[in-house]
N, C-alpha and C positions, 0 to 999 in steps of 0.2 A: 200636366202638359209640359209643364218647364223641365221635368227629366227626361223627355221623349225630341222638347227641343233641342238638348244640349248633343243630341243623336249628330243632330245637323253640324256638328263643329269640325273642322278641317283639323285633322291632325297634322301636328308636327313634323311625324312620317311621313305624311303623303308628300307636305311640303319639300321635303328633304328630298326626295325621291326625285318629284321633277325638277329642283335644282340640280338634280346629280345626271339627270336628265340632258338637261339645258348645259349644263359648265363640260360634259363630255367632252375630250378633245375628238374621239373617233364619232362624233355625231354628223353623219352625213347632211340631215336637212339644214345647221345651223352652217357647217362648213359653206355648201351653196352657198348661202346667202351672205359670207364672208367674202367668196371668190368674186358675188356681182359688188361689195362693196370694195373691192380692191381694184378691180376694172375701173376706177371713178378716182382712185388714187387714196383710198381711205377718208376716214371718216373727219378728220381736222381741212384737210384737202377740198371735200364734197362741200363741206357749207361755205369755205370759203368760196371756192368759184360760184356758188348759187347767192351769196351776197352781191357779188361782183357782178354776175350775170343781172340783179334787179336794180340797180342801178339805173334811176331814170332816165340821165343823161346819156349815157350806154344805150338803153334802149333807142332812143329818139336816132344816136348818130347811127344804128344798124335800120332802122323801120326807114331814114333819108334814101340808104344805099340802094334798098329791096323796094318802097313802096312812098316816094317820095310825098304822093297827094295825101294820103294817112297822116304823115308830117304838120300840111296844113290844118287836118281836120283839129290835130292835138295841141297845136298854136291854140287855135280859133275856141278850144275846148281850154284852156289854161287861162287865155285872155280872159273870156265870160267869167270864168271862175273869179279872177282877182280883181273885175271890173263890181262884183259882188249881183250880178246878172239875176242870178237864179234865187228866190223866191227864200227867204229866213224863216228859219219854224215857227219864229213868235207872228211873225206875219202870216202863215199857212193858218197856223189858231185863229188867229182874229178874222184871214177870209173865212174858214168853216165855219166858227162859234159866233161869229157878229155878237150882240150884245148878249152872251151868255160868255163871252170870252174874257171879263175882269175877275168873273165868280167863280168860273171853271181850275182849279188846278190837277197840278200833271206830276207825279211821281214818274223821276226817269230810270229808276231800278229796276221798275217793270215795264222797260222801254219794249216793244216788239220789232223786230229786222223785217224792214221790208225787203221780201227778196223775190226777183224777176229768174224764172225758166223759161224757155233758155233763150241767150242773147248770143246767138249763133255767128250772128256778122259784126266787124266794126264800123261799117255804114249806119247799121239800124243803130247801135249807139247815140251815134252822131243824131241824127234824125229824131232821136225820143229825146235828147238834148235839147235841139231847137224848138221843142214843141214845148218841152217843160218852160223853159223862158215864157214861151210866148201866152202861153195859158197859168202862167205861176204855180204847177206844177213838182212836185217832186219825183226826184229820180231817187233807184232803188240804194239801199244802202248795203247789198250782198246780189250778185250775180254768178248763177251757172252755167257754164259753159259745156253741152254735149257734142262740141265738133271734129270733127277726123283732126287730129294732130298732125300730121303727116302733112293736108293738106292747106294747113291754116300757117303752118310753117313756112311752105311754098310761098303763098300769096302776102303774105304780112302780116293778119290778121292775129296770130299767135304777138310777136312785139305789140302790135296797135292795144291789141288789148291791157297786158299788162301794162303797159305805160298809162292807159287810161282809167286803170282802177286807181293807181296811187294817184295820178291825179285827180277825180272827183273825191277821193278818201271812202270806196267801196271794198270790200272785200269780195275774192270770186273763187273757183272752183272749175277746175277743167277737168275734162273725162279722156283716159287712155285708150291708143287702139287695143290695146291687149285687152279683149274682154271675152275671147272666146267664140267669140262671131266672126274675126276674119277670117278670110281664107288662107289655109296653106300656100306656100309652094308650087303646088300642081293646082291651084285654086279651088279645090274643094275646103271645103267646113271643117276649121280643125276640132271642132265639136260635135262630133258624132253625132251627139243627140239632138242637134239643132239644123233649122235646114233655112234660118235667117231671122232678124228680128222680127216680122209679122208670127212666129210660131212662141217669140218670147215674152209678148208684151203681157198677158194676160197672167203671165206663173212669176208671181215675185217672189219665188222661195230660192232665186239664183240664177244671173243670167250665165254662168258659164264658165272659169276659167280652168280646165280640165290639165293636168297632167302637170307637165312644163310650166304651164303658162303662169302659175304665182309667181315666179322668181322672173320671169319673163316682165312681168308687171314691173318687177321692184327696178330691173334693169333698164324699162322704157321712164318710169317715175324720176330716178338719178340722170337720165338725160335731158330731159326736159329741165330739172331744179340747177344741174349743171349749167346749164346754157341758157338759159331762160328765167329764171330763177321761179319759176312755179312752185310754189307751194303746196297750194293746197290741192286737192282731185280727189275725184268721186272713186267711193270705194263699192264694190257690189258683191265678195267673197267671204268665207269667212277664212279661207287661206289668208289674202291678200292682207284684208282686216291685220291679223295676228303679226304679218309681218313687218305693216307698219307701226304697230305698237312696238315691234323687236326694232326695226331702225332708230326711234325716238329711242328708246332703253339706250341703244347703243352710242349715242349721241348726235344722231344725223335730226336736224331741227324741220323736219317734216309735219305735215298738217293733213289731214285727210277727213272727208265728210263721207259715211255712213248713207249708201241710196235706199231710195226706197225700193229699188231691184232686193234689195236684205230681206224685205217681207219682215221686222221685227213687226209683230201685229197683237201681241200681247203683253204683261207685263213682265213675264216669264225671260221670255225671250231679249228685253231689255236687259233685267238682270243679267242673263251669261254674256250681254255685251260691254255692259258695264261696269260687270268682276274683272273679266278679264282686261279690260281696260285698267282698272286700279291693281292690278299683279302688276302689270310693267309700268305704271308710272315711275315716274323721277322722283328725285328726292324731294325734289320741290312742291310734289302734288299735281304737276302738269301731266298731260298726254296729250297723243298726238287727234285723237278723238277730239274735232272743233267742231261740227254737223253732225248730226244725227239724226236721220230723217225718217222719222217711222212707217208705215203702211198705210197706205191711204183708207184702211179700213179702222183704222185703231180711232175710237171714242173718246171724249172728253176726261174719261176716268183714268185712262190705259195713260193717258197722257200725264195725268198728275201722279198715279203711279210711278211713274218712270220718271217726274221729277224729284219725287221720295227719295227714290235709291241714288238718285244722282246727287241730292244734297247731303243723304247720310255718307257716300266715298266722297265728299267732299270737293264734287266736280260744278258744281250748282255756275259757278262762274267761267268754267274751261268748257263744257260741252252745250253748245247751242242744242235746244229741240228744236228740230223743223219741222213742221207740219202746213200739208199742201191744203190752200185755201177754195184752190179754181184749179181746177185739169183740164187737160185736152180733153176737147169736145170726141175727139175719136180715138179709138185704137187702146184706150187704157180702163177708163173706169165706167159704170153706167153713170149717162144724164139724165135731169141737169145733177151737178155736183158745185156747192156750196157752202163753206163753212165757215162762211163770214160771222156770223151769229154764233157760234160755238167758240170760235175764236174768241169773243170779247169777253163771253163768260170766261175763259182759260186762263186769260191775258191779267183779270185783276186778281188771280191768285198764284202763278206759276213766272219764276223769270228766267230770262235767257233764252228768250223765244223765237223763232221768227217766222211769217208769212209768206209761204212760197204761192207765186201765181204761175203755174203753166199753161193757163190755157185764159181768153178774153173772158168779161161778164158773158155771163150763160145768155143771157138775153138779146147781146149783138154777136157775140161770134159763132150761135148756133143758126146764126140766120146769114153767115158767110157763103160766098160762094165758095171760098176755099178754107174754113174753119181749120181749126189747130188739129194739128194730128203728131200723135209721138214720133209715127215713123217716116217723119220728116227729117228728125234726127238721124237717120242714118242714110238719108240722100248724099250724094257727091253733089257739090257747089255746079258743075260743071251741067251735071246733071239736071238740077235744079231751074239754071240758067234755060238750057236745052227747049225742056219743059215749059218755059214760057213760067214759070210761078215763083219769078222773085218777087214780084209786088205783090202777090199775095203772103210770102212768107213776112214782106216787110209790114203786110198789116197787122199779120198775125201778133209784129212784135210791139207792133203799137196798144193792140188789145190786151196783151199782157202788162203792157204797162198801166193803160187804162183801169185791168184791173186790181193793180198793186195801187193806183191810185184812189180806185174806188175803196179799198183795204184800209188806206190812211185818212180819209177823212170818215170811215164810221169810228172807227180806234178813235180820231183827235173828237168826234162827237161823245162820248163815253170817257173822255180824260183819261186817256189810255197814250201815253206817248211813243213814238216810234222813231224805229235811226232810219234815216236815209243817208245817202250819198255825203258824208258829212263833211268833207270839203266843200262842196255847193251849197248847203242848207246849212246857215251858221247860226247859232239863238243871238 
């Protein structure tokens, strides 16, 4: 067997080949991707403005101009924080554990990220804030973000937030319009194959970005890091994928999380994500690969598989696994859907984890009048208002919280430690 293994060894040549590949000066697809990184002023240029744009103070004096009452909520949200408001971990232990809480200890290596999908509004923030005070609660320690750019821009929402992750000490993840679903010009589908997200929830092997639209991508991602200083955003191609590994290569300090739109659903498919990942890392061993969010169908096993290969490239600290705990009741997977109990087995053997809740406890939000649904995600605010179903969206995001709550005290029952919000929740 070990002469039939050594079959599998990448020759030298091949290597050679797609360096000579890649270093082409008449290589058209790298050229593109040079022209949208020069549109931004180059690559020492892009991170600079994108430090400058994250700039908390910065943020706050633009979020006064556009969206002053936001202002207050981030006062009133920084006060609590340094008034020490919000609820300490060793304190969350001892409410869960009561008097199993001197016996109990907690390895923070194989801490697990609690992480909240999605926190659409900076209202509901605010809202799952005062509620976590008030019930000694913990707020998420990673949030994603699925909302129209464009329109979060407009209203504040895009500053409110960013300024609100550095202050609680969350990390988050926004999602791009370029995904293939919007409309042209003449407002039809620039995706032929797609005729809107109700025809794409169910096929996670890609939602879409045909033609143009990779570089299209890279060109909406550099204005937003420009101006905004976003980082991180949801990746769902594997164009897209490859080009953000090529900007980190190139030195653009970019971050991207891996959706579960990928479909990786086996251990296979891991692997060609996370070869190709370790070709373009740095010298240092990083990549821009921080989320990786596997298939909502992948097992307990597919899962430790894929942290095998991630420890043997030597990414075991750079690339978080996410895997979703709770979904929406509608439009994505069959209910009920829970994996709270698979997670705890995962959790004492695999690190760098984290629990994503998209949808409430199966047990209260299937009995909503207006239960979670993915394709909520792709309503207009305006729309939504229209509709009459902000407060429902806003319970929606309270059930999610709920259920990342219900997530951390089985995890703290089991000695199994978790990050939250780690500005607010301090040991």
């Amino acid at each position: 067997m070990d002469t039939i293994r050594e079959k599998l060894q990448i020759t030298e040549k091949n290597l050679l080949e797609i360096n000579k590949f890649l270093l082409n000066k008449n290589n058209p697809l790298i050229n593109d991707l040079f022209e949208v990184i020069d549109k931004y002023g180059g690559i020492n240029e892009i991170n600079r403005k994108a430090k400058e744009a994250r700039q908390l103070e910065g943020l706050i004096d633009r979020l006064e101009r556009k969206q002053p009452d936001y202002v207050k909520d981030l006062n009133w949200l920084i006060n609590k924080r340094d008034q020490e408001a919000f609820i300490s971990i060793d304190e969350y232990r001892k409410k869960v554990l009561e008097e199993k809480y001197a016996s109990t200890t907690f390895d923070d290596s194989f801490a697990v990220t609690l992480e909240l999908s999605a926190c659409q509004y900076f209202p509901f923030l605010i809202v799952g804030a005062q509620q976590a005070i008030e019930k000694a609660e913990l707020m998420p320690g990673r949030i994603i973000r699925v909302r129209r750019m464009k329109e979060q821009e407009e209203d504040g929402d895009l500053l409110a937030m960013a300024a609100a992750m550095q202050i609680i000490g969350a990390s988050y993840v926004e999602t791009l319009d370029t995904k293939g679903t919007s409309p042209g010009p003449d407002g039809a589908p620039v995706n032929i194959h797609l005729g809107g997200p109700e025809t794409i929830t169910g096929y996670f092997g890609g939602v879409g970005q045909p033609n143009t639209f990779a570089l299209k991508w890279i060109d909406e991602f550099l204005y937003y890091y420009t101006n905004y200083g976003v980082k991180q955003v949801l990746n769902i191609n594997p164009g897209t994928v490859l080009l953000g590994y090529m900007l980190y290569k190139l030195g653009i300090d970019n971050e991207f999380k891996i959706s579960v739109y990928m479909g990786n659903d086996n251990p296979y498919s891991c692997l060609w994500t996370l070869m190709t990942a370790k070709l373009f890392s740095r010298d240092d061993g990083t990549s821009p690969l921080i989320g990786f969010n596997l298939s909502n169908a992948v097992d307990n096993t597919t899962l430790e598989l894929s942290a095998y290969i991630r420890k043997e490239f030597g990414f075991e600290d750079v690339v978080r696994l996410e895997h979703h705990i709770i979904e929406t009741i509608k439009s994505i997977v069959r209910q009920p859907y829970d994996r709270t109990e698979e997670l705890i087995e995962l959790a004492k053997r695999v690190k760098n984890i984290s629990a994503k809740h998209e949808g409430g406890p199966v047990e209260i939000d299937s009995k909503r009048e207006h239960p979670t649904d993915i394709l909520d995600y792709f309503r207009a605010k305006d729309e939504i208002i229209k509709a009459g179903h902000w407060e429902y969206l806003k319970i929606n995001y309270l059930d999610r919280h709920a259920a990342v709550n219900a997530t951390a005290k089985a995890l703290t029952e089991n000695g199994i430690s978790v990050i939250s919000a780690q500005k607010l929740h301090h040991h």
